[in-house]
LOSETI-871964 format. One line per field, with one value per atom (N, C-alpha, C): residue number from 1; atom name; x, y, z. Coordinates in pm, 1 decimal. Each point is the difference from the previous one (the first is absolute). Example, Ala and Ser with C-alpha at 12.3 -4.5 7.8 and 13.67 -1.06 7.14 Angstrom:
BEGIN
resi: c(1_1_1_2_2_2);
name: c(N_CA_C_N_CA_C);
x: c(1319.0_-89.0_90.0_-35.0_82.0_-77.0);
y: c(-569.0_119.0_120.0_105.0_119.0_109.0);
z: c(780.0_0.0_0.0_-72.0_6.0_73.0);
This chain:
BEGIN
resi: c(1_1_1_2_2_2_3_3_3_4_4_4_5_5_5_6_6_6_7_7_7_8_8_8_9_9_9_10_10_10_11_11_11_12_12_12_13_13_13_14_14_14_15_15_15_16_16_16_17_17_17_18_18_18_19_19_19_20_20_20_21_21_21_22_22_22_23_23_23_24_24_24_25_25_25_26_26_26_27_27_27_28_28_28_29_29_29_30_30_30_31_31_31_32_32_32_33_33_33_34_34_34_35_35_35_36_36_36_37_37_37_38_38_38_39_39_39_40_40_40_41_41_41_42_42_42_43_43_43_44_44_44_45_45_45_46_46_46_47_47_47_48_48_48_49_49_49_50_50_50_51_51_51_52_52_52_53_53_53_54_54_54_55_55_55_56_56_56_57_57_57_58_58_58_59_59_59_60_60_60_61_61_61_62_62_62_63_63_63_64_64_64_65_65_65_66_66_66_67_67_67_68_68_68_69_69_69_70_70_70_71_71_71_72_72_72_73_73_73_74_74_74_75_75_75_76_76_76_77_77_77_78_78_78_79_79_79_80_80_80_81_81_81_82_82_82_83_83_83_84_84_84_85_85_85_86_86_86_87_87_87_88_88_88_89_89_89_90_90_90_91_91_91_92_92_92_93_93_93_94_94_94_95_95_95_96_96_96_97_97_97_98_98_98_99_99_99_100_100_100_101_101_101_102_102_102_103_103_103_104_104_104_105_105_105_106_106_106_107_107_107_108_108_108_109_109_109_110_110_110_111_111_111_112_112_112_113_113_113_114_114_114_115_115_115_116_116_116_117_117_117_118_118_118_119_119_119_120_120_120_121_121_121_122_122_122_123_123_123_124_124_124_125_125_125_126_126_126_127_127_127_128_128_128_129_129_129_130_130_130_131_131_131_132_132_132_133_133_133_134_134_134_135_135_135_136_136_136_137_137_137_138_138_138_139_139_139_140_140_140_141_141_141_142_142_142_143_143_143_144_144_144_145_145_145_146_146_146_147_147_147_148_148_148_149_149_149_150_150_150_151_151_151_152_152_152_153_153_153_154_154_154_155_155_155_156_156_156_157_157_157_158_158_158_159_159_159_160_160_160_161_161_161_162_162_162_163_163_163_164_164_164_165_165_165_166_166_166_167_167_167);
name: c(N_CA_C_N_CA_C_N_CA_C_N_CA_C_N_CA_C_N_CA_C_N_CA_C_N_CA_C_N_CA_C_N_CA_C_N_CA_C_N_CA_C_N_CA_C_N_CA_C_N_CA_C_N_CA_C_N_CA_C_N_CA_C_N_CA_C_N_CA_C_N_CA_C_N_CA_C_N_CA_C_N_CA_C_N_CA_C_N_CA_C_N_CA_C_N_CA_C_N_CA_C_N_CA_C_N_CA_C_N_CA_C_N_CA_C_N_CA_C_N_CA_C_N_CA_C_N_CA_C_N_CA_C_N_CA_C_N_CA_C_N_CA_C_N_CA_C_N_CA_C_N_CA_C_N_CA_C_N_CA_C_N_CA_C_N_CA_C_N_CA_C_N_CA_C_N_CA_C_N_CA_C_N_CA_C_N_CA_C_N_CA_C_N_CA_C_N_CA_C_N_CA_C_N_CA_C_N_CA_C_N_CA_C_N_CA_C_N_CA_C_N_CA_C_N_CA_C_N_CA_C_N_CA_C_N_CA_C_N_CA_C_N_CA_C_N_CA_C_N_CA_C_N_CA_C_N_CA_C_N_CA_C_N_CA_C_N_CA_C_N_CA_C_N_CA_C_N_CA_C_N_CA_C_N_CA_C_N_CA_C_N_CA_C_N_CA_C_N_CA_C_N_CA_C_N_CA_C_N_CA_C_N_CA_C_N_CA_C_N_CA_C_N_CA_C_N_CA_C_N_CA_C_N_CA_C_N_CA_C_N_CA_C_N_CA_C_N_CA_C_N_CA_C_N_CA_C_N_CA_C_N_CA_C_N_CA_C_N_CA_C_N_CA_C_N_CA_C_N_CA_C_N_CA_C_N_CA_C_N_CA_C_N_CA_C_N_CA_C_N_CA_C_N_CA_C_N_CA_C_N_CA_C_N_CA_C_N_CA_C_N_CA_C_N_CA_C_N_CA_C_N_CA_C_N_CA_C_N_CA_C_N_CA_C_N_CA_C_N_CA_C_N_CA_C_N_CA_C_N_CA_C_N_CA_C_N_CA_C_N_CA_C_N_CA_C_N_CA_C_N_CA_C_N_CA_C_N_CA_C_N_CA_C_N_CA_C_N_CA_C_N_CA_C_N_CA_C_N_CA_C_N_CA_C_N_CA_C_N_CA_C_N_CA_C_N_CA_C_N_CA_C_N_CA_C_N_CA_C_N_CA_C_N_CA_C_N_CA_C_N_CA_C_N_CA_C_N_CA_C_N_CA_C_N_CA_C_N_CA_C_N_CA_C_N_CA_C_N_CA_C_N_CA_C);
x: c(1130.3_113.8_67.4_23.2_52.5_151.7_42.1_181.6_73.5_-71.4_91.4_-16.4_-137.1_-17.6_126.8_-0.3_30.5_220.3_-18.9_182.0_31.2_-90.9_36.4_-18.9_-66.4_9.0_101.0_93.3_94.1_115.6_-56.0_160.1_1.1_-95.5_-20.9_123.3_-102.1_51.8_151.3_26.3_146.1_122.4_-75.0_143.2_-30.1_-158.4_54.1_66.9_-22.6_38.5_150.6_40.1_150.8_58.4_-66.3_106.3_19.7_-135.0_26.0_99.6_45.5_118.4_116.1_3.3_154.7_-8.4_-117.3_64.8_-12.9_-70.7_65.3_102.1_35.4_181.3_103.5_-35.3_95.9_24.3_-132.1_6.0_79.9_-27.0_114.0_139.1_34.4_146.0_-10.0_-7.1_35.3_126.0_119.2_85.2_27.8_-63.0_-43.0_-124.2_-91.7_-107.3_-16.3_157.6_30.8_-49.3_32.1_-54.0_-91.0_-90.2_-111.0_-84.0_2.9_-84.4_-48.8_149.1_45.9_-80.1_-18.6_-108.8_-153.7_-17.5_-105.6_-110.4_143.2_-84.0_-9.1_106.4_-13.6_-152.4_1.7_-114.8_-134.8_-26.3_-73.9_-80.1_124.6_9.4_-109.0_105.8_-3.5_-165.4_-58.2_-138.7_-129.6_64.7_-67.6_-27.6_90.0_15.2_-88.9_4.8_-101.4_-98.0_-30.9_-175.1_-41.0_49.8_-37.9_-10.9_77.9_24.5_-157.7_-32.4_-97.2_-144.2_-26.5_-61.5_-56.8_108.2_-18.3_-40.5_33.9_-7.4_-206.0_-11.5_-120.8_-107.6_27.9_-62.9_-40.2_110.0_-6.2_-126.9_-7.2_-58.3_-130.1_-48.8_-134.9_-33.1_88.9_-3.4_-65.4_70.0_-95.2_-105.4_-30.7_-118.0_-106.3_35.6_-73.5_-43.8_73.7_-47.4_115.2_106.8_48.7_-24.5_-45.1_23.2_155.1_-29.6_124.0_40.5_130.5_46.2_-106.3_-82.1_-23.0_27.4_-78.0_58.9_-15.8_-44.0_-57.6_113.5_80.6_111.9_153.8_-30.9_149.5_-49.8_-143.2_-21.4_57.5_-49.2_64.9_182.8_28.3_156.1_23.4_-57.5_25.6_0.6_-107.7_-7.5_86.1_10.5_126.9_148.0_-19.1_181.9_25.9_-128.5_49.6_-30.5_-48.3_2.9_106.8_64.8_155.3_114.7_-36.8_124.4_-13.4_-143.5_28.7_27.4_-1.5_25.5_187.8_58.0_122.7_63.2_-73.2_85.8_14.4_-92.7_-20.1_106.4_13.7_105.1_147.9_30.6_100.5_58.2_-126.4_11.7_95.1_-152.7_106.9_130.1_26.8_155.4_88.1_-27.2_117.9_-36.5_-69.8_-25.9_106.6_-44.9_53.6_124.5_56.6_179.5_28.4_-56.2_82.4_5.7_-79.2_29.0_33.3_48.4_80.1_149.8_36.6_103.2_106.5_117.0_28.4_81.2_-100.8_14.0_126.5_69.4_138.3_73.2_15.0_78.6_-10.9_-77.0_-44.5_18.9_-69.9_81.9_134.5_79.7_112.7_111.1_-50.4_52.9_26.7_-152.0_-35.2_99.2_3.7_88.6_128.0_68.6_111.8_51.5_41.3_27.2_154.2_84.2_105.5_134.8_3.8_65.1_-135.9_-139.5_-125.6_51.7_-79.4_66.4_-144.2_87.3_-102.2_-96.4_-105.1_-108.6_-45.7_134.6_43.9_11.9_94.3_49.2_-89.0_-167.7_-65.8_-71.5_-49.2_-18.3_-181.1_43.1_-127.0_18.3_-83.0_45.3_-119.8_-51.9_-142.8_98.7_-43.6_7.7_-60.1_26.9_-32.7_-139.4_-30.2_-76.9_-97.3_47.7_-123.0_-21.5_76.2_-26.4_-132.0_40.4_-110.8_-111.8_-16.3_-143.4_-93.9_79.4_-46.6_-45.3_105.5_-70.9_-125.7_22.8_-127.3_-135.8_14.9_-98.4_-80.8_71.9_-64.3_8.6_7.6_-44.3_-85.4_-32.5_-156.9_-95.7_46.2_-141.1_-23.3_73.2_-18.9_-61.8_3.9_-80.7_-181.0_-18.3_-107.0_-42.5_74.4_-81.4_-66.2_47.3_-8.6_-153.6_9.6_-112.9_-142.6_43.5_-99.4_-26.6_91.2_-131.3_-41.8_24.8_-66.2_-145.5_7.9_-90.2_-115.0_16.0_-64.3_-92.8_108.5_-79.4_-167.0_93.0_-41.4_-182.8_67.8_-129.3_-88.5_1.7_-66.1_-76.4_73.0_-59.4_-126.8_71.4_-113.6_-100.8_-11.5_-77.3_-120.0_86.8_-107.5_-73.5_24.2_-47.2_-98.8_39.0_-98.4_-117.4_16.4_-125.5_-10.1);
y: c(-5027.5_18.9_-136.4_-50.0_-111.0_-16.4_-130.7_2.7_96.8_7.3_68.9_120.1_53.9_137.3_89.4_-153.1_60.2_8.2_-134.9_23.8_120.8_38.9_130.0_123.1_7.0_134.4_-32.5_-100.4_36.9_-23.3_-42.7_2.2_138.7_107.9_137.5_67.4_-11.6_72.5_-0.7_-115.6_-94.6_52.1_39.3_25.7_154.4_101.9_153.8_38.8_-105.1_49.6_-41.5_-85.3_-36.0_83.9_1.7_109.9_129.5_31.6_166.0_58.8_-44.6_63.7_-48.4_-128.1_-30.3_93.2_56.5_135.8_98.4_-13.4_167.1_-6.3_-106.8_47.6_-14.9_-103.1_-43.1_144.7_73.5_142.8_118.9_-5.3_96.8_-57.3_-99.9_-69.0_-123.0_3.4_-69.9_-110.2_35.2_-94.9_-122.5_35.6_-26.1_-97.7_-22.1_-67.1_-167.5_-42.8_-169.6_-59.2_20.1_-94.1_73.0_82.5_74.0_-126.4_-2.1_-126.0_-97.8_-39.3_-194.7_45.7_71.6_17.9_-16.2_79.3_48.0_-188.2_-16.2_-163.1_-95.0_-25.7_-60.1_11.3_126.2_-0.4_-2.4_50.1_-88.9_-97.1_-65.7_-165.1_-68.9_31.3_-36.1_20.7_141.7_65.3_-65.9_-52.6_-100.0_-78.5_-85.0_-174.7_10.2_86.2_-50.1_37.0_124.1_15.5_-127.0_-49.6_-72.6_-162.7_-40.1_-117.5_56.9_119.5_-13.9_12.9_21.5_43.2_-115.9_-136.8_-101.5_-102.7_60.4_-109.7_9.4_153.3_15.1_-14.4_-2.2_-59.1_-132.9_-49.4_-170.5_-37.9_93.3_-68.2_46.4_94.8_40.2_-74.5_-68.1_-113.0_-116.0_2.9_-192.6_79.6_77.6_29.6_63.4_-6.3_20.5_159.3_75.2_123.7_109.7_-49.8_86.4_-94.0_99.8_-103.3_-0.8_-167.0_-28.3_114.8_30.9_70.8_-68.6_103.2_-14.1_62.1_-2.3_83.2_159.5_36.7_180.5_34.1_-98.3_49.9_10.8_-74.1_4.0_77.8_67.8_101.4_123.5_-10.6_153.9_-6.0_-122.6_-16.0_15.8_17.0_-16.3_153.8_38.3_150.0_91.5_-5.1_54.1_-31.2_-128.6_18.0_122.3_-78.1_112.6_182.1_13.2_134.3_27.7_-59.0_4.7_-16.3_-79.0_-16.0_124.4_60.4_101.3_138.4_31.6_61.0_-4.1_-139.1_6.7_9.4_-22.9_15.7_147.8_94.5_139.0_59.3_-28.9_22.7_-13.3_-180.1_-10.0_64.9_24.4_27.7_185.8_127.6_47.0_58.3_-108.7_19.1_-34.6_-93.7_-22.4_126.2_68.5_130.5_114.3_21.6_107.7_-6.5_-163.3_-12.9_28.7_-33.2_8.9_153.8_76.1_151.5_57.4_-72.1_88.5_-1.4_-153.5_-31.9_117.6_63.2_130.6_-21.0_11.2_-38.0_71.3_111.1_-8.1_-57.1_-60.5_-86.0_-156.7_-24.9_-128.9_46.3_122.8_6.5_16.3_120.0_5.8_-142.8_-98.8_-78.8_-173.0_67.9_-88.3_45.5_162.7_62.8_-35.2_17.8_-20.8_-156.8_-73.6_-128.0_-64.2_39.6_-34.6_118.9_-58.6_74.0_97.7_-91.0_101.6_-28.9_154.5_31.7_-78.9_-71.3_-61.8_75.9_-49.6_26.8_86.5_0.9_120.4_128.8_-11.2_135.0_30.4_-54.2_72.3_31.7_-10.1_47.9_-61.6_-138.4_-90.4_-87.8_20.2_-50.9_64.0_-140.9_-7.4_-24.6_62.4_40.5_-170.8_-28.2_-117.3_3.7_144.2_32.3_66.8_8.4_23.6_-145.7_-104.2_-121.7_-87.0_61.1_-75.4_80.0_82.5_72.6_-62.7_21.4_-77.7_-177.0_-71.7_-142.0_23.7_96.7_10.2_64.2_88.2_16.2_-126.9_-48.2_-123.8_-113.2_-37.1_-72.2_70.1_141.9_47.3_-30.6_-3.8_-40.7_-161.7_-107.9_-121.2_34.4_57.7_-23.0_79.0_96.3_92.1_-151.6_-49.0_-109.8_-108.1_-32.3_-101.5_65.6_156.3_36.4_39.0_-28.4_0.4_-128.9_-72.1_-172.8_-4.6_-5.1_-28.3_147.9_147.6_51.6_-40.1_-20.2_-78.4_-154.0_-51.1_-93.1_11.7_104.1_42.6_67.2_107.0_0.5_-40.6_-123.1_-74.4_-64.1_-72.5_-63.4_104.4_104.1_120.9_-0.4_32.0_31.5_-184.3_-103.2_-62.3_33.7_15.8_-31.8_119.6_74.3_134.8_-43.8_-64.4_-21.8_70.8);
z: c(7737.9_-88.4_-18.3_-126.3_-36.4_47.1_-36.4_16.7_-80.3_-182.6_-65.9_30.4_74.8_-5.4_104.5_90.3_132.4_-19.6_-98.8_-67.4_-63.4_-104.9_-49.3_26.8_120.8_121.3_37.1_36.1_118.9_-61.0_-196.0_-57.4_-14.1_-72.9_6.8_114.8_69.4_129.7_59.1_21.6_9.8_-118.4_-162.5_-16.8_-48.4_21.0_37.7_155.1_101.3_124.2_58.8_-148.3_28.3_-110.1_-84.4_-147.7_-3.0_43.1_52.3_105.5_53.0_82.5_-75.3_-55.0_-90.2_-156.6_-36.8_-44.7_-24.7_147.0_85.0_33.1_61.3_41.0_-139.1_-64.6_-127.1_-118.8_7.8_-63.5_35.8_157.5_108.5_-11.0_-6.8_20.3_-89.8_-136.5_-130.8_-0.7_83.4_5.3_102.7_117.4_152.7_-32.6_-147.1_12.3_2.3_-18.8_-21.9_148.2_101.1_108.9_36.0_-0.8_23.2_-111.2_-118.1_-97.3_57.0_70.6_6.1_170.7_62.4_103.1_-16.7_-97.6_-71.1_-53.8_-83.6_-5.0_61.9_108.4_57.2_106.5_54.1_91.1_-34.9_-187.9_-105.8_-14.4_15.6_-2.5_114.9_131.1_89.2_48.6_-29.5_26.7_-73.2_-144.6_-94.4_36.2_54.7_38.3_109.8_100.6_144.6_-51.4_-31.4_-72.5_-96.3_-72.9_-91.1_80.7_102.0_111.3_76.6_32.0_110.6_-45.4_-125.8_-107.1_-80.4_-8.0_-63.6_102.3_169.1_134.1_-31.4_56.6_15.1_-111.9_-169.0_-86.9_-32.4_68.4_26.8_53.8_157.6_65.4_-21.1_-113.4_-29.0_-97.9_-88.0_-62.7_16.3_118.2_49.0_43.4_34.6_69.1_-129.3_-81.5_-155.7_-12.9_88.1_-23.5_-134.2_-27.4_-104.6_-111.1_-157.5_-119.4_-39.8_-85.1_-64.0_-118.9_-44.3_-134.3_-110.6_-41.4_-171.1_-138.7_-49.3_-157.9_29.9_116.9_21.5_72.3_86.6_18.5_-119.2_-92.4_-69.3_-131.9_12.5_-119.8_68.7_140.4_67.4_6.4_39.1_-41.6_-139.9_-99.7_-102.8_-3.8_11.1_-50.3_75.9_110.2_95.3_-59.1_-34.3_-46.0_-109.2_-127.2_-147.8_94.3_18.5_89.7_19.2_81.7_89.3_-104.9_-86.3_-155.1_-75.9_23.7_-138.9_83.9_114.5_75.4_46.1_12.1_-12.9_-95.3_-137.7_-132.3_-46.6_29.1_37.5_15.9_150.4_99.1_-75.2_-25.0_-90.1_-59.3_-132.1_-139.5_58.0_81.6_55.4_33.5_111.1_34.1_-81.1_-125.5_-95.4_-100.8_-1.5_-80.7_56.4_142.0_47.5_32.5_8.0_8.7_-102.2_-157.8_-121.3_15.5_-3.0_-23.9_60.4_152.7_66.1_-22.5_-96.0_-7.3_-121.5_45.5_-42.9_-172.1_-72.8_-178.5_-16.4_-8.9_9.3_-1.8_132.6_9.7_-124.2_19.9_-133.6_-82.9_-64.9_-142.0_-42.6_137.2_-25.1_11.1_99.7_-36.6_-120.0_-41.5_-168.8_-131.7_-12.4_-80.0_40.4_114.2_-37.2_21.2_-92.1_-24.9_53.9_-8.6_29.1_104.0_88.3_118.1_80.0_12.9_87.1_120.9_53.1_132.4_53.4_184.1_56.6_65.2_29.6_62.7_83.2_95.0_107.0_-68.0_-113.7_-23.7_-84.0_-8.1_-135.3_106.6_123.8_115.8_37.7_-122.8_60.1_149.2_76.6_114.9_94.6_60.9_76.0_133.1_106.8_163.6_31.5_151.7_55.3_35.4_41.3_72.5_-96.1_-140.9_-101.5_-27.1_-20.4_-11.9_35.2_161.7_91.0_22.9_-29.1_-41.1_-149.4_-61.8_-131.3_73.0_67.5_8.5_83.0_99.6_88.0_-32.9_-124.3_-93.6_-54.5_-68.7_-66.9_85.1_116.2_119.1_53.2_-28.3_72.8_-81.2_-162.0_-109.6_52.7_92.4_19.3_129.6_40.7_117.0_-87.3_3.6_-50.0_-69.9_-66.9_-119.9_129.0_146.6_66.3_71.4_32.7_70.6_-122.0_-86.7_-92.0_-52.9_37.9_-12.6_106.3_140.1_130.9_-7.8_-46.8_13.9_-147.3_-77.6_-63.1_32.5_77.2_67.2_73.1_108.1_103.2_-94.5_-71.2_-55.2_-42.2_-58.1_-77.3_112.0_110.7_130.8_15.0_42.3_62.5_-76.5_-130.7_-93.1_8.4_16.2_39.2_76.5_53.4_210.7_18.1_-127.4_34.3_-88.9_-105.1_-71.8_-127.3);
């Protein structure tokens, strides 16, 4: 298994085995999910950086020893084809959640307050008004289409590796 094969297994893995519990809990308790995140990435981060430090120690040293190849054009076609994957897969997603906010958004209220022009009642009293906690469901929706878009370039990767290696 190559370096990239072996980066994009453990980017895979690293952010379903850190995201999946931030929202599972962020779904159960929607308002409670701000330092549950800033956990979430940090330990991310932190899980990235040493895999990728011990990953780049031990590629080194198969390096001088001439046993891994250098990056060529078969790796940045599979980067290539993995990203547009992952773009048209997040624009999906996007496209989406700005669908299902507009129509959830309560037309009443907008029209009634387009018609009446002078002395309209505010916002409150037309009884438009999104919850904190509907708020943060909606951001954590469309921060799940960013992640789904992240495990679908790394499993794309991943496949393409495999699909070599298998022949």
């Amino acid at each position: 298994m190559g370096f990239r094969e072996k980066n994009a297994w453990f980017c895979f893995v690293a952010i379903f085995v850190v995201f999946a519990p931030y929202f599972y809990f962020s779904l159960q308790y929607p308002v409670e999910h701000v330092s549950v995140f800033f956990i979430a990435v940090i330990g991310l981060v932190i899980l990235l950086s040493v895999f990728h430090a011990i990953n780049a120690i031990a590629t080194k040293s198969n390096r001088e020893s001439r046993d891994a190849p250098q990056a060529d054009e078969l790796d940045a076609v599979i980067e290539l084809r993995a990203s547009k994957g992952s773009g048209v897969i997040l624009m999906a997603l996007v496209l989406i959640w700005c669908l299902v906010a507009m129509w959830s958004v309560p037309v009443e209220a907008v029209s009634n307050t387009v018609i009446q022009q002078e002395g309209s009642a505010s916002p409150d009293e037309l009884g438009f008004a999104i919850t904190s906690a509907e708020a943060l469901l909606w951001i954590n929706l469309l921060f799940a289409g960013f992640v789904v878009s992240n495990l679908t370039y790394y499993g794309k990767m991943i496949a393409s590796y495999r699909g070599l290696s298998n022949g």
